[in-house]
C-alpha positions as CSV (number, residue, x, y, z in Angstrom):
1,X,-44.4,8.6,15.2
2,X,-46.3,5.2,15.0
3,X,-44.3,1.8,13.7
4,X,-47.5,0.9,12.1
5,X,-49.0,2.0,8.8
6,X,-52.5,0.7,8.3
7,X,-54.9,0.1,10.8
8,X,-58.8,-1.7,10.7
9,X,-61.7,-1.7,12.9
10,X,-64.4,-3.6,11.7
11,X,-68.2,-3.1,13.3
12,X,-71.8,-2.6,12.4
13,X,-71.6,1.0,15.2
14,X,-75.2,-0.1,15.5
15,X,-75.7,2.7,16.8
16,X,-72.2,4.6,17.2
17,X,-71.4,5.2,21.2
18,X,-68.9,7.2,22.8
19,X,-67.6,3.3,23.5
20,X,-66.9,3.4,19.7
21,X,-65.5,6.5,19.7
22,X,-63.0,5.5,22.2
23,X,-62.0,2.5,20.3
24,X,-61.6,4.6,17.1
25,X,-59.8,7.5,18.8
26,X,-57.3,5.1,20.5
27,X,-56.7,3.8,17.1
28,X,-55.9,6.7,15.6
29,X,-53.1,7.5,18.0
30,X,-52.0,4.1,17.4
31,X,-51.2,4.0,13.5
32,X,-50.8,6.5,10.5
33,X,-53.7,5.1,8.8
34,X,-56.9,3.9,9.6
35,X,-59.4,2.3,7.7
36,X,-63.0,1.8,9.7
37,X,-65.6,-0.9,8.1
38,X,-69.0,0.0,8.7
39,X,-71.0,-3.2,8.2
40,X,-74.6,-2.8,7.6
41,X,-78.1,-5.0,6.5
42,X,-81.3,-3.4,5.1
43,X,-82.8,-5.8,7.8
44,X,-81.4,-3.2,10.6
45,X,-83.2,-0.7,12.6
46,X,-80.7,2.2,11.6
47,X,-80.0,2.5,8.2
48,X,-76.6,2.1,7.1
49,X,-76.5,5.1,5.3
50,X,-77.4,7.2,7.9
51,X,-74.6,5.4,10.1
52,X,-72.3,5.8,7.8
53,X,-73.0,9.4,7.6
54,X,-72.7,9.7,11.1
55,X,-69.3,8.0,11.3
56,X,-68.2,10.5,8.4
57,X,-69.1,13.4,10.6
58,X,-67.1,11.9,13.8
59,X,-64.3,11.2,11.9
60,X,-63.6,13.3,9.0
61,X,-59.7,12.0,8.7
62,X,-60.5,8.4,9.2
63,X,-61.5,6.2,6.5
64,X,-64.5,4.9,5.8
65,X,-66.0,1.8,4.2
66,X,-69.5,0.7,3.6
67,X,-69.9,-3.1,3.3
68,X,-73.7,-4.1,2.8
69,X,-73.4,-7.7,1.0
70,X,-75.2,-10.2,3.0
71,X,-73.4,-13.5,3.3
72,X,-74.8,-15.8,6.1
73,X,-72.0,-18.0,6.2
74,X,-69.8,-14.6,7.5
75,X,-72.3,-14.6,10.2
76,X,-70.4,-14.3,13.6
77,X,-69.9,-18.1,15.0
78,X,-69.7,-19.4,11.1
79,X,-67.0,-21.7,11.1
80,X,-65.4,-19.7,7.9
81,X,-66.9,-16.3,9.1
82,X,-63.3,-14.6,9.8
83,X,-61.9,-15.6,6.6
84,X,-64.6,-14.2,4.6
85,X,-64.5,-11.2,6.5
86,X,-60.9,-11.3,6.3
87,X,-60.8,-11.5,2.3
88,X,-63.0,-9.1,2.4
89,X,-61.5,-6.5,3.9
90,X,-58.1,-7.1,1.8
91,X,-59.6,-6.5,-1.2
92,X,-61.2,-3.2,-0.6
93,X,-57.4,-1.9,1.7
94,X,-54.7,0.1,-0.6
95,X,-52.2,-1.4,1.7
96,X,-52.0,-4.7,3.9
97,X,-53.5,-4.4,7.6
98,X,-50.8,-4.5,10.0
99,X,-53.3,-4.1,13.0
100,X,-56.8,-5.0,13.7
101,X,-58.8,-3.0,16.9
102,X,-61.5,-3.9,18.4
103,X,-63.5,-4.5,21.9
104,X,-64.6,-8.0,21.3
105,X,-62.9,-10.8,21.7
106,X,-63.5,-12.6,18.0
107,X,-61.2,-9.8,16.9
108,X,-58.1,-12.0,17.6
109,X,-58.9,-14.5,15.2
110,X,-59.8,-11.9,12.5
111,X,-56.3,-10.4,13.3
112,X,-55.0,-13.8,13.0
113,X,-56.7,-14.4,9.3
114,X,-55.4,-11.0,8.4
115,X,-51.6,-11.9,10.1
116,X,-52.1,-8.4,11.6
117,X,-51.7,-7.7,15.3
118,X,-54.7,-7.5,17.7
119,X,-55.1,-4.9,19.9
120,X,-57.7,-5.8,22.4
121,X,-59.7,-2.1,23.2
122,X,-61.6,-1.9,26.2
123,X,-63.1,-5.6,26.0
124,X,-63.5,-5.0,30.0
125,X,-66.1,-1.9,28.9
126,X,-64.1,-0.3,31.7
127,X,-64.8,3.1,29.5
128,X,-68.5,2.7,28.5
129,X,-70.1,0.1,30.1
130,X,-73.0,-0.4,27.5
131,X,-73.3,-2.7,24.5
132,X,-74.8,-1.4,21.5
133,X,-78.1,-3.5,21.5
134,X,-78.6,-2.3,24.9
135,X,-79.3,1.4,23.4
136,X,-81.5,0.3,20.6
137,X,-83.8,-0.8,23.3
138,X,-84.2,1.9,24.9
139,X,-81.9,5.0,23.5
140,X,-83.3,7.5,25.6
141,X,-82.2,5.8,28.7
142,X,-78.8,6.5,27.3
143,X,-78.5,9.7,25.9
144,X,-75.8,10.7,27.5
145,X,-73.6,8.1,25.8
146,X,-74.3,9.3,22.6
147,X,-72.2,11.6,20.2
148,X,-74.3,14.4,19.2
149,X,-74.9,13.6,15.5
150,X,-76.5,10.5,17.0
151,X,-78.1,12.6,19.3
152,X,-79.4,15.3,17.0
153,X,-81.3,12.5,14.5
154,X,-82.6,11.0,17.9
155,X,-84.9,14.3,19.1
156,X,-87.9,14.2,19.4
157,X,-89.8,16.8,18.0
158,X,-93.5,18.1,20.0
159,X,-96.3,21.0,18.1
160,X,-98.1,22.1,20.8
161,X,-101.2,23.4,18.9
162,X,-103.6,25.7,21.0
163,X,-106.4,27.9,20.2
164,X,-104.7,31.0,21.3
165,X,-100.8,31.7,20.1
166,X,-99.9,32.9,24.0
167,X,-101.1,29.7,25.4
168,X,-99.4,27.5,23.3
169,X,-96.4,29.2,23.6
170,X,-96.6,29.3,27.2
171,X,-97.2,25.6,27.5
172,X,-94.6,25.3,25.0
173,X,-92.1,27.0,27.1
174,X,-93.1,25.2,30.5
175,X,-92.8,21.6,28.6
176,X,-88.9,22.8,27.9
177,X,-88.5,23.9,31.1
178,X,-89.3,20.9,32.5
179,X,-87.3,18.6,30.6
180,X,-84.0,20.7,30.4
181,X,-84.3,21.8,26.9
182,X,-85.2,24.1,23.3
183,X,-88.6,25.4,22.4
184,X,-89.0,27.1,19.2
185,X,-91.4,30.4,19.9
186,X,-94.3,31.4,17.6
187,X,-92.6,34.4,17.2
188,X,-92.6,34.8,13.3
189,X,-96.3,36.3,12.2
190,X,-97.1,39.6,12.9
191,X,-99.6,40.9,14.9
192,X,-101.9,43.1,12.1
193,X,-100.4,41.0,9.0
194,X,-100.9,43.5,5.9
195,X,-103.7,44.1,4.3
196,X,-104.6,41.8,0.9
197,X,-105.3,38.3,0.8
198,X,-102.2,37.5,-1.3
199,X,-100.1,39.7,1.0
200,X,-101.5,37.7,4.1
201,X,-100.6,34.5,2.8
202,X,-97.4,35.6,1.9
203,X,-97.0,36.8,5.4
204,X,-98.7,33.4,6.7
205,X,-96.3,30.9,4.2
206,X,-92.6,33.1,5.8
207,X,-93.5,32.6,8.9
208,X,-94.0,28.5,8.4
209,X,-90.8,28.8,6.6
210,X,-89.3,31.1,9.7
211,X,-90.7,28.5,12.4
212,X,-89.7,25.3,10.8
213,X,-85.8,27.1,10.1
214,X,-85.8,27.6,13.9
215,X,-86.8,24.3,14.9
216,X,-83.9,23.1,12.7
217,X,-81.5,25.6,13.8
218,X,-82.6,24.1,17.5
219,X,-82.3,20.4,17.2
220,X,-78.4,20.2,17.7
221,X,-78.8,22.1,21.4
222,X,-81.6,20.1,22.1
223,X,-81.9,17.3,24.5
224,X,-84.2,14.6,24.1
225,X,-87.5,16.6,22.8
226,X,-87.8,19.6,21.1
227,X,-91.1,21.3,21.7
228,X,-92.5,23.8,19.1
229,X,-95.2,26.7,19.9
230,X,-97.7,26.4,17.0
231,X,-99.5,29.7,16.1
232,X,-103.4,29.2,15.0
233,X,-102.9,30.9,12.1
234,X,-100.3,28.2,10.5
235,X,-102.9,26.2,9.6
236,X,-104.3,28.4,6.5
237,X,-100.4,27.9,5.4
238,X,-99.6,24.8,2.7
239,X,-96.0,24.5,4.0
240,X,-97.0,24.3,7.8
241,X,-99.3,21.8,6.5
242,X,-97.0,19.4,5.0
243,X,-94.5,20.1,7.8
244,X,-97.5,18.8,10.7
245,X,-96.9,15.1,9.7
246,X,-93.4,14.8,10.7
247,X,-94.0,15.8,14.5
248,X,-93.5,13.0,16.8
249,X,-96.0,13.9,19.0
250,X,-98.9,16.3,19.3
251,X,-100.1,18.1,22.1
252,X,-103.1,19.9,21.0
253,X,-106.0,21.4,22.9
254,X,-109.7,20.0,22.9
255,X,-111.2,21.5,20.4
256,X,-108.5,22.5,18.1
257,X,-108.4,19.1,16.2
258,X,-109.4,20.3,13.0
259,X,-106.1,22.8,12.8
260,X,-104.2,19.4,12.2
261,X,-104.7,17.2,9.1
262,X,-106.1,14.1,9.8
263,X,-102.8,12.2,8.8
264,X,-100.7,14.1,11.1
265,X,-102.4,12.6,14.1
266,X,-102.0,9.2,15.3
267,X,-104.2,8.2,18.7
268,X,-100.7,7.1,20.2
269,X,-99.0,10.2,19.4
270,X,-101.9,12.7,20.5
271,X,-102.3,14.0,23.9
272,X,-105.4,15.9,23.8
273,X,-105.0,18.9,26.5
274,X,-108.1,20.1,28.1
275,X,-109.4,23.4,27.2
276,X,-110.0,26.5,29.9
277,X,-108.4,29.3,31.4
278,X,-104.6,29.1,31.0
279,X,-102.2,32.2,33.0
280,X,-98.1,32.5,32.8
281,X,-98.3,32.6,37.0
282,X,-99.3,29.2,36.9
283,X,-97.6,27.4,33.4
284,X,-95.2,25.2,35.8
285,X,-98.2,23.5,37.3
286,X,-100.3,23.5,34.6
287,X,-98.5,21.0,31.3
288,X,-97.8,18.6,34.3
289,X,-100.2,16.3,33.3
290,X,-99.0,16.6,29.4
291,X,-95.3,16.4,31.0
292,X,-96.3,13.3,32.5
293,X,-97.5,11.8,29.5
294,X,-94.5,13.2,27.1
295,X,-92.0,10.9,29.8
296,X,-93.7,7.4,29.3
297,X,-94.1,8.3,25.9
298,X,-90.9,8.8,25.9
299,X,-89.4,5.8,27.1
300,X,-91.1,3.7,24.2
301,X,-89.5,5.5,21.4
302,X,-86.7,3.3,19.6
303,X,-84.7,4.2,16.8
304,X,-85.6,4.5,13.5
305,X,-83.9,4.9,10.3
């Protein structure tokens, strides 16, 4: 059993790494109790909420606090910034700190203002050799980093919209194949819906419903992007309707424009497919040019909150 009692880490997890959940894991082991500071600005590119959430899901035993006051002389390099941070963090502990973690070296200090010990983690980044702000530049680059509730609010999410439901299912399906991961099949309407308008729209409202439950149910095995097979018929539902603006990117086929609202398309996140004979012997060859777009598109996206 551990000597210690409480233990602090104190961060902004801007975005959480698997560097951070090192850190916290180690301290864990280390004391009986742990108390993690998440501090966090509206100014930021991730919400602090959302982090916070995050860090809840990672570490259900470990407890969590959310500081959000802004105090610019606390900034790191103020001359008073560890005692600020140091009172702070006092008043919100049940019991005194008796060790301070971190992989940075102003943590010694900040143990010293708390006269706790300092436990230097993995300053060498011997474990994860990344910094935070390195991800937020380009996260995609460093997927493989990330735990997966970081990872799951991070997908991308692609409607490929054709004119004919086999085609945009196959594309769809080749897209997925290409980049190692989920497609969600346009699999919920029925062939000859039943007959009676209000029955059909029923029919066509369940299957929105159905389609975007999958494409939820998806995002966690995902990797990167999550491409969704849109079925023509979607767009006489109100649901699928509302549901088109949150896409990330649309791959839809010249000529079938007018199946998306006009504020679900942005010129950057279009790629307009051209329109013409389209087999299953052939669907490897044939998104290349859309797959080709979808990568450098990819590499621009950033996180946001």
């Amino acid at each position: 059993m551990s000597s210690y009692d409480q233990g602090v880490i104190i961060g902004r997890f801007l975005p959480p790494h698997n560097g951070h959940c090192y850190l916290v894991r180690f301290a864990q082991s280390y004391v009986r109790h742990l108390t993690l500071f998440l501090c966090s600005l509206p100014t930021e590119p991730i919400a602090g909420e959302i982090r916070c959430r995050w860090l809840r899901q990672l570490f259900p035993d470990v407890e969590i606090q959310h500081i959000t006051e802004s105090n610019r002389a606390a900034a790191r390099g103020e001359p008073q910034a560890a005692t600020l941070w140091a009172q702070s963090i006092q008043a919100l502990l049940k019991r005194p700190a008796e060790v301070l973690f971190a992989s940075e070296h102003y943590g010694a200090e900040l143990a010293a203002k708390l006269q706790a010990h300092f436990v230097a983690v993995d300053i060498k980044r011997r474990v994860v050799s990344i910094h935070a702000k390195d991800i937020l530049q380009n996260p995609m680059r460093y997927w493989e980093i990330l735990p997966p509730p970081v990872q799951t609010h991070l997908v991308q999410r692609v409607v490929v919209v054709a004119s004919q439901r086999r085609r945009s299912g196959e594309i769809a399906a080749g897209l997925a194949e290409r980049f190692h991961t989920q497609w969600v099949e346009n699999r919920w309407l029925p062939n000859a819906p039943e007959h009676g308008k209000v029955a059909r729209q029923l029919a066509v409202e369940q299957a929105a419903q159905a389609q975007i439950a999958d494409e939820e149910a998806l995002r966690s095995s995902a990797t990167r992007l999550l491409f969704t097979a849109a079925d023509p018929r979607l767009q006489h539902s109100e649901r699928w309707q509302r549901h088109l603006p949150s896409y990330n990117l649309y791959v839809v086929e010249e000529g079938c424009q007018e199946l998306l609202p006009q504020r679900a398309i942005a010129v950057e996140r279009c790629f307009l497919m051209a329109s013409g004979r389209y087999s299953s012997e052939n669907h490897k060859e044939q998104p290349s040019q859309v797959a080709d777009f979808v990568t450098r598109w990819l590499s621009t996206v950033r996180f946001t909150a």
